[in-house]
matplotlib code that plots the C-alpha trace (Angstrom):
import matplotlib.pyplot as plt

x = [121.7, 121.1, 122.1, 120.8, 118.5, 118.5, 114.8, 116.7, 117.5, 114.1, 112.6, 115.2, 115.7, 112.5, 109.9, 108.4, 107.1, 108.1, 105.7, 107.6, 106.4, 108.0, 111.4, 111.3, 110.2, 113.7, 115.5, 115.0, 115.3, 118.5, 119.7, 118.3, 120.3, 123.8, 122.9, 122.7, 125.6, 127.4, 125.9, 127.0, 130.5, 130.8, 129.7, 132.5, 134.8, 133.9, 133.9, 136.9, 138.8, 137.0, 138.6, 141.5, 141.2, 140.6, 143.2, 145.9, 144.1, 144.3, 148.3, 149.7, 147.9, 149.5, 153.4]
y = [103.7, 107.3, 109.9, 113.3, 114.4, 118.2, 119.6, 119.5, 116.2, 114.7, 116.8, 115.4, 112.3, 111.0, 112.7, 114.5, 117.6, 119.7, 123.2, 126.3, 128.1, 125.0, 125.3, 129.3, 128.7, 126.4, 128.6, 131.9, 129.7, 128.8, 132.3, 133.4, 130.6, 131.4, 135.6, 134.8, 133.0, 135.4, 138.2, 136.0, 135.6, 139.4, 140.5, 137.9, 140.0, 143.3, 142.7, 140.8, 144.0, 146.2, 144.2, 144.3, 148.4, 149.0, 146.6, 148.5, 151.7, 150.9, 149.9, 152.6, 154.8, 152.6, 153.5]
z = [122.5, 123.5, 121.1, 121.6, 118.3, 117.4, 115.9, 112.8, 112.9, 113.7, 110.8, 108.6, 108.9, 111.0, 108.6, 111.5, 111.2, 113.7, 113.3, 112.4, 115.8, 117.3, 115.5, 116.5, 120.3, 120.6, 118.3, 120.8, 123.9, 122.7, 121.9, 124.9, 127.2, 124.9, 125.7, 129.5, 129.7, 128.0, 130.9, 133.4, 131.7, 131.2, 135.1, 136.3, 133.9, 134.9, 138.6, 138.2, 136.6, 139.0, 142.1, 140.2, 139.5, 143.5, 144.8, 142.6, 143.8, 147.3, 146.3, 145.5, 148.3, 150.0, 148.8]

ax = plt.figure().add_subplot(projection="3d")
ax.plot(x, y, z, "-o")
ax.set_aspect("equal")
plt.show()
């Protein structure tokens, strides 16, 4: 049985004690690895509309 255990989880129901610099080092690399994927989601927007923005520009030079 493999069930993925959080920090939490160990503390809580294992009786470890994780260290509270422990707990904080996962805590920021988490919020760090949500805050890049959200970069990387927001450049695929932008150059997405950009793309969008020049072919429409290009368009109606066009007409």
């Amino acid at each position: 049985m493999s069930s993925r255990l959080s920090f939490q989880d160990l503390d809580e129901t294992q009786g470890c004690q994780i260290p509270p610099a422990q707990k904080m080092a996962r805590a920021l690399q988490e919020l760090v690895t949500r805050l890049a994927r959200q970069a990387a989601r927001a450049h695929v927007l932008s150059s997405l509309s950009s793309n969008a923005l020049q072919n429409a520009t290009a368009s109606e030079r066009k007409v």
